[in-house]
C-alpha positions, 0 to 999 in steps of 0.5 A: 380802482388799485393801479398796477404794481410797479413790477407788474406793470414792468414785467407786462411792458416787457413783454407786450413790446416783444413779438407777442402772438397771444395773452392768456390769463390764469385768474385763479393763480394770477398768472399772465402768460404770453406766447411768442415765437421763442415759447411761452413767458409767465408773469406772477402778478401781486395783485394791490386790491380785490383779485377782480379789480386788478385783473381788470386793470391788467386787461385795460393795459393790455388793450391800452398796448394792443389796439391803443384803446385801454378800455378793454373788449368792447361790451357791445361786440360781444353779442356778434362774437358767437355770429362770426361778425367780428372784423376780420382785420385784426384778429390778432390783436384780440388774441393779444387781450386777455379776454376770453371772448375775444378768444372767442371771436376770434375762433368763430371768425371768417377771417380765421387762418390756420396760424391765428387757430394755433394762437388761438388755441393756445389762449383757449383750448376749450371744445365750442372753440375746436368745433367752429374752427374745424369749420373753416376750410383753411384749418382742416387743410393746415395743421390744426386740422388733425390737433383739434379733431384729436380733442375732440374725439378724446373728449366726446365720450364725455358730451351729453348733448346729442346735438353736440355729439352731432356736431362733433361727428360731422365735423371730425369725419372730413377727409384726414382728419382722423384715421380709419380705426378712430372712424370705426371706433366712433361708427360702433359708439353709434350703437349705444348713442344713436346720435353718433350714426347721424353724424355718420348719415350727414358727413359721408352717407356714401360711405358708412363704415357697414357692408350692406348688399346692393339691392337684388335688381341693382345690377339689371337697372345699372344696364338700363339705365347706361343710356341716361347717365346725366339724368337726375332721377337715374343718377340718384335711382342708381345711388340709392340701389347701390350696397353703399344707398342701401347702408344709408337707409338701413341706417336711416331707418334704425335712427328713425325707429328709435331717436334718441330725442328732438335734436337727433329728429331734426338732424336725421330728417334733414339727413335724409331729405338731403341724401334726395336733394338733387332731385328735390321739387318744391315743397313748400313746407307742406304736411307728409299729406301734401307731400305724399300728394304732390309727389304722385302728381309729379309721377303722373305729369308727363312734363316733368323731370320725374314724368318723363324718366317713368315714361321710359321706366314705368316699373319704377313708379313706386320708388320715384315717388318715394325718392320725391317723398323722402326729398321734402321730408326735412326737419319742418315737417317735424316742427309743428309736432315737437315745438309744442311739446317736451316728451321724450323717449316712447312718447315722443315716438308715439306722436311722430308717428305721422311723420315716420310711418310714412317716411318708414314706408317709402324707405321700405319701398327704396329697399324692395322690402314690405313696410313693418310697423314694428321692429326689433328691439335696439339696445338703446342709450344708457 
């Protein structure tokens, strides 16, 4: 393998023996570039064999400085990089290597602060990077917080995914992230990308950016129910009646009627089924049969937490039992359905249909509504 030029090997000397906070490597120009609390130093390297050799050289000196072991990133850490598994003792050395799955460790680690995102950014300001750092408590709280939720936004229109639009939604709509016209900007993309509503549904489904009245008898049950405040099944009875419950489910069923494809399905269900969680009862992974039985048989039992709010409350039968339905309706019902199949589009809604009609049906329960099978056209992705 060539060795370093001399100048190069100077020049890297140099700078790996100052207060260097990150390493980035331009391989397409040969440039290394170092971060330090003065700014950003750039090294032109005069590579003396093949470009890929020489940089290889390069990273095993910079290793050689940083952890003392010159043989660069260890190959069989790189399967826990994307795991969060990297130690959390120094993560700033890997920032130090030139190494762009080290960069990647670093961003994915539970060890990650605010100061090692910054670092880390500098050396990789890639969007997978941005979405698992925004994930850590300590960087949406600091000031890479906003810096990263900016990217974001700016470049999902670009996203195709729906599971990454998903994704990006959840985790930019934590509270001061983001401003209220750039929330309502991504809430009216939903419209075209139904994908974006389900990010919606699972950060803030108390408070969708829709003004929704409250169900006509929402007022009458707040009164009745003033004496079981610390009763679960009230609590979330009261919840879903509300103009705020009543958006989140004419939004759920929109999404329902018309997903866009498998990834919003699982993400919506499991939405859903989180909205009832606080009165979830166990369910076993059932089929929508099972759960629709087991949920009457809870209803009927006295013993219950379900049982006994309808023995005070009998004339809500019908909409505790869709709450204890809509609670077990997560993504794995869905699974025996879609693992064995790759449709899409009407297809693929056809074949759900003994997921969501069921579903649809207890949504239309919630909101004192009579159930219809068919719906209004939605304008849909293009």
């Amino acid at each position: 393998m060539s060795e370093l030029a001399s100048e190069d090997e100077f020049r890297l000397n140099v700078m790996m023996a100052g207060d260097i906070q990150a390493v980035r490597i331009d391989e397409a120009a040969m440039i290394v570039y170092g971060l330090s609390a003065r700014g950003e130093a750039a090294i032109k390297l005069h590579p003396t064999g093949r470009p890929e050799q020489y940089l290889r050289r390069v990273r095993e000196m910079l290793a050689g400085s940083a952890t003392g072991s010159p043989g660069g990133y260890p190959v069989y850490l790189h399967g826990w990089t994307r795991m969060g598994q990297a130690r959390n003792k120094g993560l700033d050395c890997l920032l130090l290597l030139g190494e762009a799955e080290a960069v990647v460790s670093v961003a994915y680690s539970n060890g990650l602060t605010d100061e090692l995102a910054r670092r880390a950014w500098w050396a990789m300001p890639v969007a997978d990077n941005a979405r698992r750092m925004l994930e850590r408590e300590c960087v949406v709280q600091g000031k890479m917080g906003k810096i990263l939720a900016g990217y974001l936004v700016e470049h999902l229109p670009f996203e195709n995914s729906p599971h990454t639009i998903i994704d990006t939604v959840r985790l930019v709509l934590q509270p001061g992230l983001i401003a209220a016209e750039v929330r309502q900007k991504l809430w009216n993309r939903g419209a075209v990308d139904n994908a974006y509503h389900v990010g919606f549904l699972e950060r803030m489904p108390d408070d969708l950016p829709v003004e929704i009245p409250p169900r006509g008898d929402w007022l009458a049950l707040r009164e009745k129910l003033a004496s079981m405040v610390d009763h679960p099944v009230a609590i979330q009875l009261g919840r879903v009646l509300s103009a705020k419950g009543q958006a989140f489910l004419q939004t759920a069923e929109a999404l329902l009627r018309y997903p866009a494809d498998r990834d919003v399905v699982y993400a919506l269900l499991n939405a859903l089924a989180a909205y009832f969680s606080s009165i979830l009862q166990p369910c076993n992974n059932d089929t929508p049969e099972a759960i629709l039985e087991n949920a009457g048989a809870l209803c009927r039992d006295a013993s219950t937490v379900a049982g006994r709010f309808l023995q005070a409350f009998p004339e809500y039968a019908p909409e505790v039992n869709a709450m204890l339905i809509l609670s077990c309706m997560n993504s794995s019902v869905a699974v025996p359905i879609l693992s064995h199949s790759t449709a899409g589009g009407t297809l693929m809604r056809q074949r759900l249909e003994p997921i969501t009609t069921p579903i649809l049906q207890q949504i239309a329960v919630l909101r004192g509504q009579q159930f219809n099978a068919m719906a209004p056209r939605r304008r849909q992705r293009a």
